[in-house]
N, C-alpha and C positions, 0 to 999 in steps of 0.2 A: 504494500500500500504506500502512496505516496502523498504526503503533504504540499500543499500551496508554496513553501518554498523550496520543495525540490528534494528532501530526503525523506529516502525509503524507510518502511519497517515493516519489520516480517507481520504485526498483526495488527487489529483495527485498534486493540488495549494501549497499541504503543504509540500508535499514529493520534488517538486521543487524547493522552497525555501529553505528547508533544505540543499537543494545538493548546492544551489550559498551559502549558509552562511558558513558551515563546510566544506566542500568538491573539493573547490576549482571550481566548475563549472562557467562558466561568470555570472557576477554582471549585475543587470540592469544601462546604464548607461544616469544622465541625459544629454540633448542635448546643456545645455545652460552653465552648468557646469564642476568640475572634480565627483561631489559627484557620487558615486556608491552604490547601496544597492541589498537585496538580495527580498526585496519584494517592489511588482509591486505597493500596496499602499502607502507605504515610498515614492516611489518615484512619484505617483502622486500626495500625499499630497507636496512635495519637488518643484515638475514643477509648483503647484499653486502659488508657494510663486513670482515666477520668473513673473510670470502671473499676478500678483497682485490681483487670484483669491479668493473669501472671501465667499466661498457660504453655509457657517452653520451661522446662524442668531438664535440668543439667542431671542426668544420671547418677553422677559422681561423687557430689555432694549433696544434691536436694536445692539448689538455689535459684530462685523463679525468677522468668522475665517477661516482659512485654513483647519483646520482638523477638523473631528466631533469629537478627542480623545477630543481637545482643548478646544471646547465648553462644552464638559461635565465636566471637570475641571473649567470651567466658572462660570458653573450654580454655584456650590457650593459657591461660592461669595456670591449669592442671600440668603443663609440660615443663619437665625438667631440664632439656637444652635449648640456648637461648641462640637462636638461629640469626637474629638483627644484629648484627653489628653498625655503630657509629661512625660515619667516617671520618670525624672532626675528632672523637675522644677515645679511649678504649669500651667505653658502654655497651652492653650487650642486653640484647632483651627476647622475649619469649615471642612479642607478638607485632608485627610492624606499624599500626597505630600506636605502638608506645615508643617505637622510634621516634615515630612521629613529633608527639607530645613532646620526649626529651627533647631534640633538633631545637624545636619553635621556642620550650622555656629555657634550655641551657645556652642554646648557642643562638638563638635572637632571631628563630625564623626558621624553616622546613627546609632552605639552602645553606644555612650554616652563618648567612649574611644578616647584621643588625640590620634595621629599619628598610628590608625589603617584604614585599608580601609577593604573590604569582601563587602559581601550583606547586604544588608538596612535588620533593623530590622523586624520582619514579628512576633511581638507581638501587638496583639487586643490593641488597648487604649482606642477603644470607650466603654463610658460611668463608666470607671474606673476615673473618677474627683473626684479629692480629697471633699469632702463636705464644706473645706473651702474656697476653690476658692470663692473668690467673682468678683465682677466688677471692682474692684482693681488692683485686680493683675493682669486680665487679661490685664486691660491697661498697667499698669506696662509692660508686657512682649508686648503687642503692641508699646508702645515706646523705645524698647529696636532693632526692626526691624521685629519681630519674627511674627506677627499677618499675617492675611490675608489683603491681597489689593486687589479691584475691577480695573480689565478693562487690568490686566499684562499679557501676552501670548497672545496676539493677531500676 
C-alpha cells in the first residue's frame, strides 16, 4: 500500500499510522487522558497504565509490566554477560539502552559529544570489550550510576 507521499507498507495498519503520525490525519485519543498517539498499540499499552493493567509477567522473577517492549528490556537484567561495551570509557552493560543512558548522562550525549543532540549512536559495541576490563572497573563504573539495575521500568 502506498501513501500520498510516496512510501510503501506492506499493510493498511501501517499505511494508517503513517497518515495520523506525518500527515496530519486524527490521532488516537486516550479516554482518560490528553495523551494522543498515532498507533493503536501506544495507546493500548498507554490505557493499561491508567488500568493499572500488568499482564506480561517475566517468568523468572514474577515482575509485571504494561508493555511486552518493557519486559523484554526486563529480561536483560536477568543476564550475566555484559555484551555493550563503551566506547569513550571501559563501561560494560547487559542491555544496549543502558548504553544508551550511560553515553547521554556520562559523556554528554548518545555520541560521546557535550551539547550535541541527532540520533543515538547505531555503532555495534557488542563484544568489542577492551580485554582489560576487569570486575573493577566495571564496578567502578556501577558506582558511578552507569550499570544496570533490576526491577526499573515497571
Amino acid at each position: 500500500m502506498r501513501s500520498h507521499c510516496g512510501r510503501r507498507f506492506g499493510n493498511k495498519l501501517r499505511l494508517l499510522e503513517h497518515c495520523r503520525a506525518r500527515h496530519g490525519h486524527d490521532k488516537l485519543q486516550c479516554g482518560v487522558c490528553h495523551f494522543q498517539t498515532a498507533s493503536r498499540l501506544a495507546l493500548t499499552n498507554h490505557e493499561r497504565r491508567h488500568r493499572g493493567e500488568k499482564p506480561f509477567v517475566c517468568e523468572r522473577c514474577g515482575a509485571n509490566f504494561h508493555a511486552a517492549y518493557l519486559l523484554a528490556q526486563h529480561k536483560h537484567s536477568h543476564r550475566t554477560d555484559r555484551l555493550y561495551t563503551c566506547s569513550l570509557c571501559p563501561a560494560r552493560f547487559k542491555a544496549n539502552n543502558s548504553l544508551h543512558m550511560h553515553r547521554s548522562n556520562v559523556h554528554g550525549g548518545p555520541t560521546g559529544k557535550r551539547g550535541r543532540g541527532g540520533k543515538r549512536g547505531t555503532e555495534d559495541t557488542r563484544g568489542t570489550g577492551d580485554p582489560g576490563v576487569t570486575a573493577d572497573t566495571r564496578d567502578t563504573a556501577d558506582a558511578r550510576g552507569t550499570g544496570d539495575t533490576i526491577g526499573h521500568g515497571a
